[in-house]
C-alpha positions as CSV (number, residue, x, y, z in Angstrom):
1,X,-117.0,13.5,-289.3
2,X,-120.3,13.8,-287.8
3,X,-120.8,14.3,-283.7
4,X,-121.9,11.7,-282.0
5,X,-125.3,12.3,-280.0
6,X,-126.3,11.2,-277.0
7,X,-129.7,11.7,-275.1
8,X,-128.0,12.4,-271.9
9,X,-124.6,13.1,-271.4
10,X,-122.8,12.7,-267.9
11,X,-119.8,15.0,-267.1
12,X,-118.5,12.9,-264.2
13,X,-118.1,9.6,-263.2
14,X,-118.0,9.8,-259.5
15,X,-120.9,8.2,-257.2
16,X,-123.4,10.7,-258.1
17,X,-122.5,10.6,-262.3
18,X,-121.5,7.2,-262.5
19,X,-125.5,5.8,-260.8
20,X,-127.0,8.8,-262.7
21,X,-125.7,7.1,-265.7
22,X,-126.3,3.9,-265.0
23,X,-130.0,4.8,-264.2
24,X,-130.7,7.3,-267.3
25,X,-129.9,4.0,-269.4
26,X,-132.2,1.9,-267.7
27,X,-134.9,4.0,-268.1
28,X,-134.0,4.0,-272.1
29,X,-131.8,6.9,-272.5
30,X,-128.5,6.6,-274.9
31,X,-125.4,7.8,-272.4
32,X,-122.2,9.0,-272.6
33,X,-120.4,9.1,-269.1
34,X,-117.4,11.6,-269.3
35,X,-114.6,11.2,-266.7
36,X,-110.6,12.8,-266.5
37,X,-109.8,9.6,-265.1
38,X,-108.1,6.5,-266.5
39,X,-110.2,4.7,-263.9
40,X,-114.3,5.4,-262.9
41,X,-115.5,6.3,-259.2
42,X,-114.3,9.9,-259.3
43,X,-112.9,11.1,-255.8
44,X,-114.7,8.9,-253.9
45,X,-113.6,5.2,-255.1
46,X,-109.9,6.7,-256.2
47,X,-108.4,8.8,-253.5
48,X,-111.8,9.4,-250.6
49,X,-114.2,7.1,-249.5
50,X,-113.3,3.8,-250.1
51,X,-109.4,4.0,-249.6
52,X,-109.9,5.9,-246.5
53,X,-112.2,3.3,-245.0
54,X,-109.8,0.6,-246.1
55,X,-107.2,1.9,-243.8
56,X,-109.3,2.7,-241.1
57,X,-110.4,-1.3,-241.0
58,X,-106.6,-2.2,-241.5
59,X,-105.4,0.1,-238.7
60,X,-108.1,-0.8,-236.3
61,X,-106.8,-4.8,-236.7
62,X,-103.3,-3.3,-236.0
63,X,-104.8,-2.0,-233.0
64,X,-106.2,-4.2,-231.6
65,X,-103.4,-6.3,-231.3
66,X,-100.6,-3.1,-230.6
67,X,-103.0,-2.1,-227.2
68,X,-103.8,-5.5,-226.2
69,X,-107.5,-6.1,-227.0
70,X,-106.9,-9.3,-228.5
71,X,-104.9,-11.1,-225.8
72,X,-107.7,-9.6,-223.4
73,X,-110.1,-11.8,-225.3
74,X,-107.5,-14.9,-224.7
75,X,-105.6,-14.3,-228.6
76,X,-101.8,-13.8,-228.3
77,X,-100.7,-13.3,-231.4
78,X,-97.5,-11.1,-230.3
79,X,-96.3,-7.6,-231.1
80,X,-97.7,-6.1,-234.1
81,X,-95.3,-5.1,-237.2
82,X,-96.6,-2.5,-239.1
83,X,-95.7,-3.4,-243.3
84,X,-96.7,-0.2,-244.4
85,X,-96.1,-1.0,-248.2
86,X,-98.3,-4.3,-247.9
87,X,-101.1,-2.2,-246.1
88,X,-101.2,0.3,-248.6
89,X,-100.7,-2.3,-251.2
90,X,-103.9,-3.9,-249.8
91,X,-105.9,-0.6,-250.1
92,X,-104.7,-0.2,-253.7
93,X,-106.4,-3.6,-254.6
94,X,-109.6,-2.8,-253.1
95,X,-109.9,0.1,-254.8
96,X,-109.0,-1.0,-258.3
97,X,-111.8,-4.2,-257.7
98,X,-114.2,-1.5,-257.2
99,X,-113.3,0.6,-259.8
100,X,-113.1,-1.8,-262.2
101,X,-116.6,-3.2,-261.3
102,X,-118.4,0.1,-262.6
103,X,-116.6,-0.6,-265.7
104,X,-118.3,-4.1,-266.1
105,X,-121.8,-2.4,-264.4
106,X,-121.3,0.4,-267.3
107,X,-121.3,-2.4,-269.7
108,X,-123.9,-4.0,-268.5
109,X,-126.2,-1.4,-268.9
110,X,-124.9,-0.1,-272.3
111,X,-123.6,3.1,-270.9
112,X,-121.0,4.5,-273.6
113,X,-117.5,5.5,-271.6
114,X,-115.9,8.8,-272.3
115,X,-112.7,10.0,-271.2
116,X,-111.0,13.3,-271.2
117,X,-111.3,16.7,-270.1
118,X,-114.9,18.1,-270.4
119,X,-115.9,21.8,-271.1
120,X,-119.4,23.2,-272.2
121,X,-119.0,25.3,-275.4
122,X,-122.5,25.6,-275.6
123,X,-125.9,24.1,-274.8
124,X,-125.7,21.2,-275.8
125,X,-122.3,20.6,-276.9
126,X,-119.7,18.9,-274.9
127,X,-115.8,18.8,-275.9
128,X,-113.5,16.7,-274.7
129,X,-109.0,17.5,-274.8
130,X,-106.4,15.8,-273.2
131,X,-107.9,12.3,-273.7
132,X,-108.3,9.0,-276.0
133,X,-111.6,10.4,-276.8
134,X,-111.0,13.7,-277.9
135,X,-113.5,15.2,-279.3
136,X,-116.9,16.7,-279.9
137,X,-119.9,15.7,-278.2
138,X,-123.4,16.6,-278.4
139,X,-126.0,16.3,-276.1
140,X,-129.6,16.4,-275.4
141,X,-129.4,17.0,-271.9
142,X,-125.8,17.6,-270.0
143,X,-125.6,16.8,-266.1
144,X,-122.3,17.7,-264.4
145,X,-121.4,15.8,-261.8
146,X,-118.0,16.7,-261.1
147,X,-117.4,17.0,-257.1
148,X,-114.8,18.5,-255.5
149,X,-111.7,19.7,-254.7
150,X,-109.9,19.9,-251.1
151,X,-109.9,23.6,-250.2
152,X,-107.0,24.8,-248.3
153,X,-106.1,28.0,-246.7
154,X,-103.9,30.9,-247.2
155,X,-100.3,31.0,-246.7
156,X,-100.3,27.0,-246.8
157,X,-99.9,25.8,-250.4
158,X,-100.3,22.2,-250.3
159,X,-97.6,19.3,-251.7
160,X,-99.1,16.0,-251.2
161,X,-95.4,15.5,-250.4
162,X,-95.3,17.2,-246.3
163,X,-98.2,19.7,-246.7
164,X,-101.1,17.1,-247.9
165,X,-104.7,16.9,-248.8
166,X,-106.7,13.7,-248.2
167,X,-105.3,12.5,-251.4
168,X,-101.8,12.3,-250.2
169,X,-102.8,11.5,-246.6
170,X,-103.7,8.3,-248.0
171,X,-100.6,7.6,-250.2
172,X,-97.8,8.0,-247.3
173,X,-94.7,5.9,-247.9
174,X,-93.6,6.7,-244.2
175,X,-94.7,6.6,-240.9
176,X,-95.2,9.9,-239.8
177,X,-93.5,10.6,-236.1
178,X,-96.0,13.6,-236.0
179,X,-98.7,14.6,-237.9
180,X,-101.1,17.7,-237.6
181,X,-104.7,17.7,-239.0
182,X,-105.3,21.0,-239.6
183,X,-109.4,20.8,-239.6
184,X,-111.5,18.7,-237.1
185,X,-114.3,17.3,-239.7
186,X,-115.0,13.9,-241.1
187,X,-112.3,13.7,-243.0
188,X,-109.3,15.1,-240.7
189,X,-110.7,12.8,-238.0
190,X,-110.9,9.9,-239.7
191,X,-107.6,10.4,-241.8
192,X,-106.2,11.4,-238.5
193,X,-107.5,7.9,-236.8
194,X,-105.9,6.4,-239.1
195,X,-102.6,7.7,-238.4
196,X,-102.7,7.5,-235.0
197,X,-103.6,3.7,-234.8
198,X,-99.9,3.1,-236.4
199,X,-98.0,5.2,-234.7
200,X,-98.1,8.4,-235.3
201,X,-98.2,11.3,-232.7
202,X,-101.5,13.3,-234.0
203,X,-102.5,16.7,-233.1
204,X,-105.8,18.3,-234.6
205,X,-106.4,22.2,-234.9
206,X,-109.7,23.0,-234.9
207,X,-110.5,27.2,-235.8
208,X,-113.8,27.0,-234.4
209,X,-114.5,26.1,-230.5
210,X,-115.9,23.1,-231.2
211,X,-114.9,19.7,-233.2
212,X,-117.6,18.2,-235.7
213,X,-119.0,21.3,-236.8
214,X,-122.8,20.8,-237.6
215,X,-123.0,17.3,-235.9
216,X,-124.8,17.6,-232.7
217,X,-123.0,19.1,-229.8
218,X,-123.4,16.6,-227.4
219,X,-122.2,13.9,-229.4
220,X,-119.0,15.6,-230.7
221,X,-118.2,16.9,-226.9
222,X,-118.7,12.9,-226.4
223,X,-116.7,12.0,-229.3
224,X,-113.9,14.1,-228.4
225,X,-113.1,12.7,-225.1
226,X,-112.9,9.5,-226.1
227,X,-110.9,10.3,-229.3
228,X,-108.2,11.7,-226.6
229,X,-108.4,8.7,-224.3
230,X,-107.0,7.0,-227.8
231,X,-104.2,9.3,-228.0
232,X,-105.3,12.1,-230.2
233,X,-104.5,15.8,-229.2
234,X,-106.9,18.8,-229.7
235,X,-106.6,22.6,-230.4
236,X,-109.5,24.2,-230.4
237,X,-110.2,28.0,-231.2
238,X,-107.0,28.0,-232.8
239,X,-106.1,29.7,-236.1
240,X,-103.1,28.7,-238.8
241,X,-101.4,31.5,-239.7
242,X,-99.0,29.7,-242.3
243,X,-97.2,26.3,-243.2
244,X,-93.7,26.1,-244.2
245,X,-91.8,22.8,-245.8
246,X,-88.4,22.5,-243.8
247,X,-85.8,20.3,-244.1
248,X,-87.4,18.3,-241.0
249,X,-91.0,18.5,-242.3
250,X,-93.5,21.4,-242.1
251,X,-93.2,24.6,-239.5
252,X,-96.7,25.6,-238.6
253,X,-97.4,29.2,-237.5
254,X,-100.8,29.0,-235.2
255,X,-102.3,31.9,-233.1
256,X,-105.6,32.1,-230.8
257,X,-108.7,32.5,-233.3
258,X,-109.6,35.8,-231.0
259,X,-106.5,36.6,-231.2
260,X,-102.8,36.5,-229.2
261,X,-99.4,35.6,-229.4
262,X,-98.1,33.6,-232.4
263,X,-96.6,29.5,-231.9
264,X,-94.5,27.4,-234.0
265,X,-95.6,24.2,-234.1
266,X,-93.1,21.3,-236.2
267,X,-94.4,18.4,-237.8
268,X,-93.3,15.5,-240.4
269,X,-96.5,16.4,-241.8
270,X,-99.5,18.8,-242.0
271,X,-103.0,17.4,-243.4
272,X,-105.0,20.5,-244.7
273,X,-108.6,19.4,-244.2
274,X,-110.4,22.4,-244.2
275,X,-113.8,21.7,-246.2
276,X,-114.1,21.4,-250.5
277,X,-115.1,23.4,-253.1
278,X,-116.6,22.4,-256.0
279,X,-115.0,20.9,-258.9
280,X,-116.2,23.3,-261.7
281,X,-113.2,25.4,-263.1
282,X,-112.8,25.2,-266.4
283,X,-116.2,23.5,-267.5
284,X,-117.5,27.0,-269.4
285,X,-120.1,27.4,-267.6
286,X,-120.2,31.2,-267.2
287,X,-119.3,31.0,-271.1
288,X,-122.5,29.5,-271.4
289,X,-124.5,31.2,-269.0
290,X,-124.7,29.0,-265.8
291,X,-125.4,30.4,-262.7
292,X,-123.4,30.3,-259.3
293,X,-124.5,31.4,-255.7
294,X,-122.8,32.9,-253.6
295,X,-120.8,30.3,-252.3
296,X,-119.8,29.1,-255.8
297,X,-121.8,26.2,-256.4
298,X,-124.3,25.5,-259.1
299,X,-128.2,27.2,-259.0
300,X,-130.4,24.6,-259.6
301,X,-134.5,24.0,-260.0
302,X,-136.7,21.4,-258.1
303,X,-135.5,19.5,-261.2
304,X,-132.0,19.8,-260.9
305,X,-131.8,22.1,-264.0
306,X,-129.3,25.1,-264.0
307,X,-130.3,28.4,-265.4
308,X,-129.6,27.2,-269.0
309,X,-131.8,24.9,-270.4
310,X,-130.9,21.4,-271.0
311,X,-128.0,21.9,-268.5
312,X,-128.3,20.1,-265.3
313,X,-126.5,19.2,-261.9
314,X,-126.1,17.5,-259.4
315,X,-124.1,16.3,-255.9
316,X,-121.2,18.6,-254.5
317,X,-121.5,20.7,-257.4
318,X,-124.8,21.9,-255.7
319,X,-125.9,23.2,-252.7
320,X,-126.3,20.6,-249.9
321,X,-123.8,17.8,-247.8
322,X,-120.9,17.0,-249.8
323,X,-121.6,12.9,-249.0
324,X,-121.0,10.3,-252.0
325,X,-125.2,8.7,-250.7
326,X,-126.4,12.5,-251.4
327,X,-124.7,12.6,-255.0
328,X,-126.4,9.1,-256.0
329,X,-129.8,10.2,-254.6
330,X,-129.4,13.3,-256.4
331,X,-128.4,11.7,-259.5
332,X,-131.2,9.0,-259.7
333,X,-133.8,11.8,-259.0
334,X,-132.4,14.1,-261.3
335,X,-132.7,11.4,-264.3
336,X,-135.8,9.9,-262.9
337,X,-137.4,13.7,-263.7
338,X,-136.1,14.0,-266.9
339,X,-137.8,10.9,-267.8
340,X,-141.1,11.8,-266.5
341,X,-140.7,9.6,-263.8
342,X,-141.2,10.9,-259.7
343,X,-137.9,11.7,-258.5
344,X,-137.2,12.7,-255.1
345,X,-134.4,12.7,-252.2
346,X,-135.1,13.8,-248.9
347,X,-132.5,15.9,-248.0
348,X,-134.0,15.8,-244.1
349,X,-132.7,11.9,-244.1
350,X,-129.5,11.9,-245.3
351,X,-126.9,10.7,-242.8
352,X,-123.7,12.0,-241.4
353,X,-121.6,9.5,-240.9
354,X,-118.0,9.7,-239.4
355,X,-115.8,6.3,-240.1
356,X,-113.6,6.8,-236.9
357,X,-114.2,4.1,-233.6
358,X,-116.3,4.5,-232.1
359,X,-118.4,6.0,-235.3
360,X,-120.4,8.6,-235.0
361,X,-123.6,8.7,-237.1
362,X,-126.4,11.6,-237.6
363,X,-130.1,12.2,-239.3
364,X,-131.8,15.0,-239.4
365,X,-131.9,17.8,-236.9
366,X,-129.7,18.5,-233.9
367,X,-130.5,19.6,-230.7
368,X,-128.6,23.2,-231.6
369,X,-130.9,23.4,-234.5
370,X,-134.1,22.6,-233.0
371,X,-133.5,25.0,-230.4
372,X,-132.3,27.3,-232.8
373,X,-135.9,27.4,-235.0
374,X,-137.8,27.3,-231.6
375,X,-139.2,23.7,-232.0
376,X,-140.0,22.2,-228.6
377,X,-138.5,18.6,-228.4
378,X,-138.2,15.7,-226.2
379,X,-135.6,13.6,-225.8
380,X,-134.2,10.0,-225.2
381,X,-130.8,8.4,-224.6
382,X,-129.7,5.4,-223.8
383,X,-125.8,4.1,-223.4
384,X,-124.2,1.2,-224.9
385,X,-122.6,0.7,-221.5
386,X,-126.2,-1.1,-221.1
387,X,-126.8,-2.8,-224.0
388,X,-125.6,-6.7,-223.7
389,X,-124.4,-6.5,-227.9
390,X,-122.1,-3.9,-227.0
391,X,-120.7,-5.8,-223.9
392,X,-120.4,-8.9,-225.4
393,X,-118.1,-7.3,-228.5
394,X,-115.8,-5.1,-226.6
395,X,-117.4,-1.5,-227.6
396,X,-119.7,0.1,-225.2
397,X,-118.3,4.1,-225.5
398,X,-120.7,5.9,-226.9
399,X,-124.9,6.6,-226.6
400,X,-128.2,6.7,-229.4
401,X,-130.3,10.0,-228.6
402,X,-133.3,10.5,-230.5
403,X,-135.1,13.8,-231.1
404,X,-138.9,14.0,-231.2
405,X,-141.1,16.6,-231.7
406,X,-142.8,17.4,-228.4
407,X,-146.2,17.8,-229.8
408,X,-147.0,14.7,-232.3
409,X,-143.8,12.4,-231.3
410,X,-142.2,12.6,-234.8
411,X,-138.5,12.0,-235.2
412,X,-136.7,14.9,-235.8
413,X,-133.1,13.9,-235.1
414,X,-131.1,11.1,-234.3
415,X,-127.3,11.1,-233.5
416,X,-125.2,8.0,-232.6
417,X,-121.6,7.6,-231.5
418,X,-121.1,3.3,-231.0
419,X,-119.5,0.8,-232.7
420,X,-121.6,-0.1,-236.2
421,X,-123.3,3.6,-235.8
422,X,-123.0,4.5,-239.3
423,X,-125.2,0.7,-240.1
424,X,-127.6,1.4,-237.4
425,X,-128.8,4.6,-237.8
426,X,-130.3,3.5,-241.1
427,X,-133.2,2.1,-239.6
428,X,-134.0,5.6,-238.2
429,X,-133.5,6.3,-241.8
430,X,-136.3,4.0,-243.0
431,X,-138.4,4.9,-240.0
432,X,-137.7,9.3,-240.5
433,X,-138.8,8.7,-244.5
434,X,-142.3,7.5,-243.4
435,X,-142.5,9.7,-240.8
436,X,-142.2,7.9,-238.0
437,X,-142.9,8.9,-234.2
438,X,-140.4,7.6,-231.6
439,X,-143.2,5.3,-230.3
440,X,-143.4,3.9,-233.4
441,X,-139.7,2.4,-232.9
442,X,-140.5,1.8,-229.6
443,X,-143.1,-0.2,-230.4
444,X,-141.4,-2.1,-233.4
445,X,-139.4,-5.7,-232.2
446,X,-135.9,-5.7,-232.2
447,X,-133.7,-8.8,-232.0
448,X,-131.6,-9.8,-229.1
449,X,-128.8,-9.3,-228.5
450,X,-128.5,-6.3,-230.9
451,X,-126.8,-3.1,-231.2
452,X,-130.2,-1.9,-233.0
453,X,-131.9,-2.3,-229.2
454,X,-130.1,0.6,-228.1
455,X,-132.3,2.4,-230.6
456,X,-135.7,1.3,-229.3
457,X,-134.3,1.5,-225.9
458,X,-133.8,5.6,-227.2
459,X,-137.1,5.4,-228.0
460,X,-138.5,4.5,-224.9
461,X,-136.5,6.9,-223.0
462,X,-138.2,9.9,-225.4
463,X,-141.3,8.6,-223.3
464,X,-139.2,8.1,-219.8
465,X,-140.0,4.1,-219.9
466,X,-136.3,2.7,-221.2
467,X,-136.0,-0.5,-220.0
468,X,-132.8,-1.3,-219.2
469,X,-131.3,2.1,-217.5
């Protein structure tokens, strides 16, 4: 039988694979999208993003009703029961919707659906085992968009069952009495939020002295206090030594990162959330000749093109944020190129954002950094204790401080911790791309009454004339 061929074929059908696809085809390309999965959205739509943020929003509505903020607002609705089964239930639907709807966009657009497990056996060549579409594949162009794993640490082999990953984090049957996040980034604090919100007594343990590693200090030290007024507990410069499954749950061994005497530490479960690798085992790509860095992932061009010709990647796989938005821009850039078309993500304007409440939202450089490369800078801040959005909704923790370059006023960094900070940093987004100088959003009108004026109010405070502080 002969192999089918395919202009492009897409190893991955996560954010960054499934829109590289979907793109390649509209720009004319035949594609074959390649995926493990029974169901599309890779990591991110099955077991990350989207099922995380659905019980984030569902816990938040049990809290506001478990610590009163409803009745405050003159809504009695009683004491909250927690139907754990129903919530994750809930979750479950939302994701299959989702996933589900890249099967009717991959139809749309005449993108050809492959599953199985993928590996390279040459340029050009794609095989597929342990799948309905087992088989041989070939190629004019591979991109591998594969993701990644959840790394974990020695001595603490994860279960999904007491020792967990996000994965299992988000499929508990059972309240947890205690739970330690071991790992104080996005995903720990968020997962950890979560938990929290229902119930759960939640301690994080944090190597580093610091929470939010890479997200502007100032923020995170802000962050943290109010994540403790809301019941979460924090070790910081704390190492894990080991974690054991017990009878009772998981026994933690934890020591000073500098160095000390060892603790035990007993939990009903431990969440390992110590970064991600990428997903690349087993694709034959140092069979083939691909080349890694030194941190494992995949070297690639201006073009997104690995070492072998023909081969490209793109999103976690590659060097840069592990975000789902960085994978897409990647993947429509990397496509746009091979079609001769102007491709290009600016990796200075891709936001942080952390899904907890308050959320806490970055762009571009912190304060740390800036210091760090000996740019002078100015900067403005503004609360949301003065903005009258904030007041009149109940969330005024939390501050916009905007970066600008001291000598031409250009935003170099902008870092948020409010309610809705992961939707209103965009506009610094927009305004960053076209190089925009903080007088610029000062100068731009902002509705009222609007979270977003806390922004221009930023702005104006780069220049020392905020308004209403």
């Amino acid at each position: 039988m002969a192999t089918e061929k395919f202009e492009l074929i897409v190893i991955g059908a996560g954010p960054g694979g499934y829109v590289a696809a979907i793109r390649a085809s509209q720009l004319g390309m035949k594609v074959a999208c390649v995926d493990r999965r029974s169901t599309l959205g890779g990591t991110c739509l099955n077991e990350g993003c989207i099922p995380s943020k659905a019980l984030l929003n569902a816990s938040e509505q049990f809290a506001k009703i478990k610590d009163g903020t409803l009745s405050n607002l003159g809504i009695d609705v009683g004491t909250p029961r927690l139907d754990l089964s129903r919530m994750q239930a809930s979750k479950d639907d939302i994701v299959s919707s989702l996933t589900s709807g890249i099967n009717f966009l991959f139809k749309k657009n005449n993108v050809i659906r492959l599953q199985g497990t993928a590996r390279i056996h040459e340029a050009g060549f794609v095989s597929l085992v342990d799948g309905p579409d087992n088989g041989s594949y070939q190629g004019d162009r591979i991109l591998i968009a594969t993701g990644s794993h959840a790394s974990s640490l020695p001595n603490v082999k994860i279960d999904e069952k007491r020792i967990v990953s996000s994965t299992g984090a988000l499929e508990l049957a059972k309240l947890p009495k205690k739970l330690v996040v071991i790992g104080a980034g996005y995903i720990g604090l968020e997962l950890g939020t979560v938990w929290a919100r229902l119930g759960s007594e939640v301690e994080v343990i944090e190597f580093l002295p610091r929470i939010l590693p890479g997200i502007d200090e100032e923020v995170a030290k802000k962050f943290m206090a109010i994540a403790k007024r809301q019941g979460l507990k924090f070790r910081v410069r704390t190492a894990v030594k080991s974690a054991k499954t017990c009878k009772t749950g998981v026994s933690l061994t934890v020591a000073p990162a500098d160095g000390g005497d060892e603790e035990q530490i007993n939990a009903d479960v431990a969440l390992v959330s110590v970064g991600r690798h990428p997903a690349i085992n087993g694709l034959g790509l140092e069979e083939v000749g691909v080349a890694l860095s030194d941190r494992g992932r995949i070297k690639v061009d201006s073009r997104f093109e690995t070492s072998v010709e023909g081969i490209f990647a793109i999103g976690d796989v590659i060097d840069g944020p592990m975000l789902a938005h960085k994978a897409e821009e990647d993947g429509v850039a990397a496509v746009e190129l091979m079609a001769g078309v102007a491709g290009h993500v600016d990796y200075d304007a891709v936001p942080g954002i952390v899904y907890t409440s308050p959320e806490v939202a970055t762009l571009g450089k912190s304060e740390e950094a800036l210091k760090s490369e000996g740019t002078t800078y100015v900067k403005g801040v503004f609360p949301f204790q003065a903005n009258s959005r904030a007041k009149a909704v109940g969330h005024t923790d939390g501050l916009v401080k905007i970066l600008a370059c001291a000598k031409t006023d250009r935003v170099l960094g902008v870092h948020i911790i409010g309610h809705e900070a992961g939707t209103v940093i965009h506009e610094c987004a927009t305004a960053m791309a076209f190089g925009a100088s903080a007088e610029d959003i000062a100068r731009t009108c902002h509705g009222h009454p609007t979270l977003n004026e806390a922004v221009k109010e930023a702005a104006l405070a780069v220049d020392g004339r905020a308004i209403h502080i």
